[in-house]
C-alpha positions in Angstrom: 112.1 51.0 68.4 109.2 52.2 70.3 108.9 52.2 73.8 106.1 53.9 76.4 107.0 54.1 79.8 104.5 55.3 82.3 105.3 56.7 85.5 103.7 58.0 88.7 101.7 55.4 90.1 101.7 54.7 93.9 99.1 54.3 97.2 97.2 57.3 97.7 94.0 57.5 100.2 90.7 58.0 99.3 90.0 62.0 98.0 94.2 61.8 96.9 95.4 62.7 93.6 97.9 61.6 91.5 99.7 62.5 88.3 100.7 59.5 85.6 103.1 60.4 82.9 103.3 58.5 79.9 107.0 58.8 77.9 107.6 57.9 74.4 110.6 57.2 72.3 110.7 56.0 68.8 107.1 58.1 68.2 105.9 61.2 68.4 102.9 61.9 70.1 102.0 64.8 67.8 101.2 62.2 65.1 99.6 59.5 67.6 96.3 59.5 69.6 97.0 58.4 73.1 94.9 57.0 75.7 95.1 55.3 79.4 93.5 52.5 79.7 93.3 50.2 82.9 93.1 47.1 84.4 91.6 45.9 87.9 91.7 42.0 89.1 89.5 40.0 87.8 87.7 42.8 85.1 88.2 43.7 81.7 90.1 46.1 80.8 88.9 49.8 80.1 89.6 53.1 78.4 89.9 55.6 80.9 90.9 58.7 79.3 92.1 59.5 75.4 93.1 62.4 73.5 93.3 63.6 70.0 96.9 62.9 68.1 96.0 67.3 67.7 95.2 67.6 71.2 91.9 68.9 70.8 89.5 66.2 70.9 89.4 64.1 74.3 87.1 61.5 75.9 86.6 60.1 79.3 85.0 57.1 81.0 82.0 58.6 82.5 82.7 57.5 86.0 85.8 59.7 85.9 84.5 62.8 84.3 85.5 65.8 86.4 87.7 63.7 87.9 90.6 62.9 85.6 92.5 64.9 83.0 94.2 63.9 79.8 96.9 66.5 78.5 99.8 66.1 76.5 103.3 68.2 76.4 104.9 67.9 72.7 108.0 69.5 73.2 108.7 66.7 76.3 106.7 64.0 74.2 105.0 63.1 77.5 101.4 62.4 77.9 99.7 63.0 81.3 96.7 61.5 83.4 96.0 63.6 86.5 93.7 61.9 88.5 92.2 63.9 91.7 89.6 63.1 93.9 90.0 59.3 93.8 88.2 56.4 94.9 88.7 52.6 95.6 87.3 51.4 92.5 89.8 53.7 90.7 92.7 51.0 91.5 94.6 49.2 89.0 97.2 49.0 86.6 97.4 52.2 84.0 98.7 51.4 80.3 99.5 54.3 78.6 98.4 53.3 74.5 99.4 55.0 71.2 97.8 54.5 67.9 98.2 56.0 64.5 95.2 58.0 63.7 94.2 55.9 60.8 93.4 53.5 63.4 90.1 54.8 64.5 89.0 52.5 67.3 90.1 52.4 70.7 89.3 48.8 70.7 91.4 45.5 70.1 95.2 45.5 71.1 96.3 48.2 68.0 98.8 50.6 68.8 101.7 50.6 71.1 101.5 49.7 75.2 103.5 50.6 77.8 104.3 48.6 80.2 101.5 50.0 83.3 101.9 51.6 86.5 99.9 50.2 89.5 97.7 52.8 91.1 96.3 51.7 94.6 93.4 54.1 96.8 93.1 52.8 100.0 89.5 53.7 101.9 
């Protein structure tokens, strides 16, 4: 059975940083692409940050570029958002999201989901 658990939301002020961890069991993130995607009330849902099921190839949402970084540790099978310099429009709930590489979309509900992490930037 395959679970993701993510980890390491909380409140932070604006400029904070924080560090999201997304652990698997039941896959292995060596053969899966990852991403975090999130969620504020009342929008739709977004791809923040994904990387390569290699680790070589990432993408980020251009409003976090510089910002955020994706990384991934395979011998923990743990992948990792860290998030500096935030802002209010950064909060919402993180969902960590693994799909098989034949995939090929980041789109659509494919994959597996954690269950999110609540990430809060007060101004």
């Amino acid at each position: 059975q395959v679970q993701l658990v993510e980890s390491g939301g909380g409140l932070v002020q604006t400029g904070g940083s924080l560090r999201l961890a997304c652990a698997a069991s039941g896959l292995s993130f060596t053969r899966y692409a990852t991403a975090w995607f999130r969620q504020a009330p009342g929008k739709e849902r977004e791809l923040v940050a994904a990387i390569s099921w290699g680790g070589g190839v990432t993408r980020y949402l251009d409003s976090v570029k510089g910002r955020f970084t994706i990384s991934k540790d395979n011998a923990k099978n743990i992948v990792y958002l860290q998030m500096n310099s935030l802002k209010p429009e950064d909060t919402a709930v993180y969902y960590c999201n693994a799909r098989a590489p034949s995939t090929e979309t980041w789109s659509g509900d494919f994959g597996f989901w954690g269950q999110g992490t609540q990430v809060t930037v007060s101004s």
